[in-house]
C-alpha positions as CSV (number, residue, x, y, z in Angstrom):
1,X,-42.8,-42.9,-134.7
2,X,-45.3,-44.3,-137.3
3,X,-45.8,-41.5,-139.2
4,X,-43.7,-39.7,-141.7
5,X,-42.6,-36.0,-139.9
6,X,-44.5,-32.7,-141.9
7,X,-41.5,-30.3,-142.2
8,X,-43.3,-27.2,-141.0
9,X,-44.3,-29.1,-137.6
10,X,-40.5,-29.8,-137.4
11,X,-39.4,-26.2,-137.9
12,X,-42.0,-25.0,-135.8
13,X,-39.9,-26.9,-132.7
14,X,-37.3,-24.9,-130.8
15,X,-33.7,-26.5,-131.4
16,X,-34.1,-28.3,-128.3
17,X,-36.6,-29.9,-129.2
18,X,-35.3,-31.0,-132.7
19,X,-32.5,-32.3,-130.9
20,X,-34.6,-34.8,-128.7
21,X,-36.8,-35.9,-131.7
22,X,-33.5,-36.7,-133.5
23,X,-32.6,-38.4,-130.5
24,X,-36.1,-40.6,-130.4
25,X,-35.7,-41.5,-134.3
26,X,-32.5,-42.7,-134.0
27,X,-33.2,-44.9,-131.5
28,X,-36.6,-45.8,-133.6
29,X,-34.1,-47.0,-136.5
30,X,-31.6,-48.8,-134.9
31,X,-34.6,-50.9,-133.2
32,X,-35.5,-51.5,-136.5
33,X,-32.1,-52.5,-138.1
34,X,-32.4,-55.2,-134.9
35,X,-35.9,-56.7,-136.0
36,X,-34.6,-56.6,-139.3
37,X,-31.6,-58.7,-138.3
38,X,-33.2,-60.9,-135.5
39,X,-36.4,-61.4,-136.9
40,X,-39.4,-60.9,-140.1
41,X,-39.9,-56.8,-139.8
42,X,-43.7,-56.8,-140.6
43,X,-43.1,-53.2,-142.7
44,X,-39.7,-52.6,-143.9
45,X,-40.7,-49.6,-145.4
46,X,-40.2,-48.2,-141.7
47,X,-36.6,-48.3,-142.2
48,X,-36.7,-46.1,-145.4
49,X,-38.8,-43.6,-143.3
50,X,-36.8,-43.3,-140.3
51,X,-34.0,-42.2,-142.4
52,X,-35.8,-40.2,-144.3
53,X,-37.0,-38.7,-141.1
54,X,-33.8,-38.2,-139.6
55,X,-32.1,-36.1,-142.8
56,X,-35.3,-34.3,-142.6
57,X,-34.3,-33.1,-139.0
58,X,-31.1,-32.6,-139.8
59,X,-31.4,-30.6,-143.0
60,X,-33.5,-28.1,-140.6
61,X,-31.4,-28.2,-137.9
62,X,-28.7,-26.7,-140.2
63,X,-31.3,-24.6,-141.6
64,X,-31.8,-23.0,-138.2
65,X,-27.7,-22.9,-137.7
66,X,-27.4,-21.0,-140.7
67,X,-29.8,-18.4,-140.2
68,X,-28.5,-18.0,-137.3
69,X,-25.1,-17.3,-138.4
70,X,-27.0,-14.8,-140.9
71,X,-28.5,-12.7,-138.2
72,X,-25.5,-12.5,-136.2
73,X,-23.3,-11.2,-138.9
74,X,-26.0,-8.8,-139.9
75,X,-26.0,-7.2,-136.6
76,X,-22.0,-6.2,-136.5
């Protein structure tokens, strides 16, 4: 989770796979809230970009919903 996610790799996933990497960040963070409380976190930066990451995710996810919702009331 080191790196900062490139929006057209994340709307290249399927939904599915959005969903897990959501999953994986959130966890990533809340690790990170614990160093942060329990011990020195050697780059608190990290926090800024896991949320950053997550409303990233997020953003497309709805993205992807809405378009969605576009197509299917194009169709009737």
């Amino acid at each position: 989770m080191g790196k900062a996610m490139n929006p057209a790799e994340l709307r290249a996933m399927s939904e599915e796979q959005l969903a897990l990497t959501l999953k994986d960040t959130v966890k990533h963070l809340f690790s990170l809230r614990v160093q942060s409380a329990t011990e020195r976190l050697e780059t608190p930066s990290e926090i800024r970009k896991a949320r950053r990451d997550i409303a990233r995710i997020k953003t497309i996810q709805r993205e992807k919903e809405l378009n969605a919702q576009r197509q299917g009331a194009g169709k009737s």
